[in-house]
FISE-314224 format. One record per residue (C-alpha): residue number from 1; residue in three letters; chain; x, y, z. Coordinates in Angstrom, 3 decimals, padded with zeros to 6 digits. Each point is the difference from the previous one (the first is absolute). Layout:
<sites>
{site NUM "Ala" "A" {X Y Z}}
...
</sites>
This chain:
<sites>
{site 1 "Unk" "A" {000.000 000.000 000.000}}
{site 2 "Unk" "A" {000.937 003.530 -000.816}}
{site 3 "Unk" "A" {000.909 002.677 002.590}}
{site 4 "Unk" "A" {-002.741 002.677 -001.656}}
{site 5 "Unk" "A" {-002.897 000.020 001.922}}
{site 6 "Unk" "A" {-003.644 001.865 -000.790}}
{site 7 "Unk" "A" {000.697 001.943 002.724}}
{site 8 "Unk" "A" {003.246 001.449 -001.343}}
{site 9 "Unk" "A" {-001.372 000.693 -003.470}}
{site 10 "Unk" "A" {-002.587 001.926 001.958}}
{site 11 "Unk" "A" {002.191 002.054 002.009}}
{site 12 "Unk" "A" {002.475 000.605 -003.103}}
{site 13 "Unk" "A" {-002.387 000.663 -002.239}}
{site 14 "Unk" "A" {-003.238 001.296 001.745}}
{site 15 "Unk" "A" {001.165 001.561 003.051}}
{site 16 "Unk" "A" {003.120 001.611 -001.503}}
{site 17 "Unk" "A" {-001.457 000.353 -003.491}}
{site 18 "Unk" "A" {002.883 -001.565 -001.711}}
{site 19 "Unk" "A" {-000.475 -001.488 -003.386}}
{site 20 "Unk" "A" {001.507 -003.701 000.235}}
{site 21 "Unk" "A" {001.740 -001.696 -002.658}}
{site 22 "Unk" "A" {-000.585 -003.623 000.567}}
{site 23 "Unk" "A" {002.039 -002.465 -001.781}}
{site 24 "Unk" "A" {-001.438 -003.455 -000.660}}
{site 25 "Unk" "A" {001.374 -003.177 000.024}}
{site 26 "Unk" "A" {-002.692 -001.325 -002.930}}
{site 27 "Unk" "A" {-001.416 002.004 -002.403}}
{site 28 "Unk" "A" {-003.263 001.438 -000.456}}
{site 29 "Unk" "A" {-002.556 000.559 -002.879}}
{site 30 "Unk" "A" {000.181 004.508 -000.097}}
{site 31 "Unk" "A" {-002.326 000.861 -003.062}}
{site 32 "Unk" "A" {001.693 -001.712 -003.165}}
{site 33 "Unk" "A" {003.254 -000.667 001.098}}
{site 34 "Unk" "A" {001.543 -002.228 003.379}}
{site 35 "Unk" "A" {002.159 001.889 002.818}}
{site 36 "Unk" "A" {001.892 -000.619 003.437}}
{site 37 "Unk" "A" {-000.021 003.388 000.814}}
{site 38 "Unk" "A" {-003.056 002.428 000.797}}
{site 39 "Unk" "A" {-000.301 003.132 002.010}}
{site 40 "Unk" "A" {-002.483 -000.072 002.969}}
{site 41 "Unk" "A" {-001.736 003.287 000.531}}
{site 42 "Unk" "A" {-002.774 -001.170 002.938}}
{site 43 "Unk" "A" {-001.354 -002.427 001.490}}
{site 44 "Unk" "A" {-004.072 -001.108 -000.482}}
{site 45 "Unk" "A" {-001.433 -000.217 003.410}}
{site 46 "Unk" "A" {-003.317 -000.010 001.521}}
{site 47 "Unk" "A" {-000.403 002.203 003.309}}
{site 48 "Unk" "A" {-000.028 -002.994 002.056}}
{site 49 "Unk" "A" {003.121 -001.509 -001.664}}
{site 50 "Unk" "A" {001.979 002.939 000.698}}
{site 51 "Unk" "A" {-001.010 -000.011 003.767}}
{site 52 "Unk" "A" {001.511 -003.169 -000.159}}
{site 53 "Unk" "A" {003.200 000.721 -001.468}}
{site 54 "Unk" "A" {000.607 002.895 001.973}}
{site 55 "Unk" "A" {-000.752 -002.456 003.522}}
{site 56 "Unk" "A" {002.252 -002.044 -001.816}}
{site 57 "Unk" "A" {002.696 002.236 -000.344}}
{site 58 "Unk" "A" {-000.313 001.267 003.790}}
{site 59 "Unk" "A" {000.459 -003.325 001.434}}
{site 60 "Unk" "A" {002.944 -001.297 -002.362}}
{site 61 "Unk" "A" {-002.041 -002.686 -001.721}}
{site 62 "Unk" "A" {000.753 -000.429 -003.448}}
{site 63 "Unk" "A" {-002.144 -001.784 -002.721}}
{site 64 "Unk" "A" {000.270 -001.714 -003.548}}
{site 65 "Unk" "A" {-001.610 -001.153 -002.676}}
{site 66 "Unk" "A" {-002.315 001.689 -002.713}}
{site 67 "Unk" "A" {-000.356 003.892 -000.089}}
{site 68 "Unk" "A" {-001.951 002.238 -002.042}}
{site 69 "Unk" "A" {002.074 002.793 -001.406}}
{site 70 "Unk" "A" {-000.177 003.015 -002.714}}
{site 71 "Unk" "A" {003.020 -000.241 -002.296}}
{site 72 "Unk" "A" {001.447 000.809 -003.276}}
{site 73 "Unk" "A" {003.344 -000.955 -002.264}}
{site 74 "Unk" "A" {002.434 001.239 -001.468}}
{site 75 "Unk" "A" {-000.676 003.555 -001.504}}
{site 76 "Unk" "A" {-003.920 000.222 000.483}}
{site 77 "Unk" "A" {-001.413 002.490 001.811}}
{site 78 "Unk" "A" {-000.403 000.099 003.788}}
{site 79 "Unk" "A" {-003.200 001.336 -000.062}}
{site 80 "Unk" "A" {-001.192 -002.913 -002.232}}
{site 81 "Unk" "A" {000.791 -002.668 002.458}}
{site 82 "Unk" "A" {-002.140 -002.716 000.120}}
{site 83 "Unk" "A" {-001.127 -002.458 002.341}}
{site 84 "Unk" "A" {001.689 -003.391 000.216}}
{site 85 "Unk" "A" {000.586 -003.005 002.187}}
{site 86 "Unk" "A" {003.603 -000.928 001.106}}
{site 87 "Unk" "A" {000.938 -002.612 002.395}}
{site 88 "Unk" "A" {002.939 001.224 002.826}}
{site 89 "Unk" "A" {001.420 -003.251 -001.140}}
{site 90 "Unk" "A" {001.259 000.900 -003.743}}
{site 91 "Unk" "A" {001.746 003.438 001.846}}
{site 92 "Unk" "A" {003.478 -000.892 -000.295}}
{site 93 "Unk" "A" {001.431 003.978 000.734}}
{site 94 "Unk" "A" {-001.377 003.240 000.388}}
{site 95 "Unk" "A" {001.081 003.460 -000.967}}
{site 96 "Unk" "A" {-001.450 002.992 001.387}}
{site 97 "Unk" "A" {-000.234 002.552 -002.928}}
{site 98 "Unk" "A" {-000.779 003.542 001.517}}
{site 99 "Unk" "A" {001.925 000.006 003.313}}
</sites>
């Protein structure tokens, strides 16, 4: 298992407002064309979901799995991101892009 929790991508990326590159270890299906790299501009949660994440993240516990995120590759337009499923699993390195 991977060290890059929901609850990290959160923080990074919702909290902090950093745009995430996320590399991939397997590709995925991005309009006509396959990548292992795409940019994540937000996370898709429900107002009870991020209660949880932010409990989460106040008493150290850190979770995996599926997330639902808004994205985009290569040289598309932030504001175009759309809404996609990626597993924490097939995150093999981040890079935070606006620091």
């Amino acid at each position: 298992m991977n060290e890059i929790s929901k609850e990290y991508l959160y923080m990074e990326c919702v909290l902090h407002r950093h745009c995430i590159l996320l590399h991939l270890s397997k590709t995925i299906k991005w309009n006509n064309d396959v990548t292992n790299e795409i940019y994540m501009a937000d996370m898709c949660l429900e107002e009870e979901e991020m209660k949880q994440m932010i409990l989460n993240i106040s008493n150290g516990i850190n979770t995996y799995g599926m997330i639902k995120i808004k994205a985009f590759a290569g040289q598309e337009d932030f504001y175009n991101a759309k809404a996609i499923m990626v597993s924490t699993d097939n995150i093999i390195e981040i890079e935070l892009r606006n620091n």
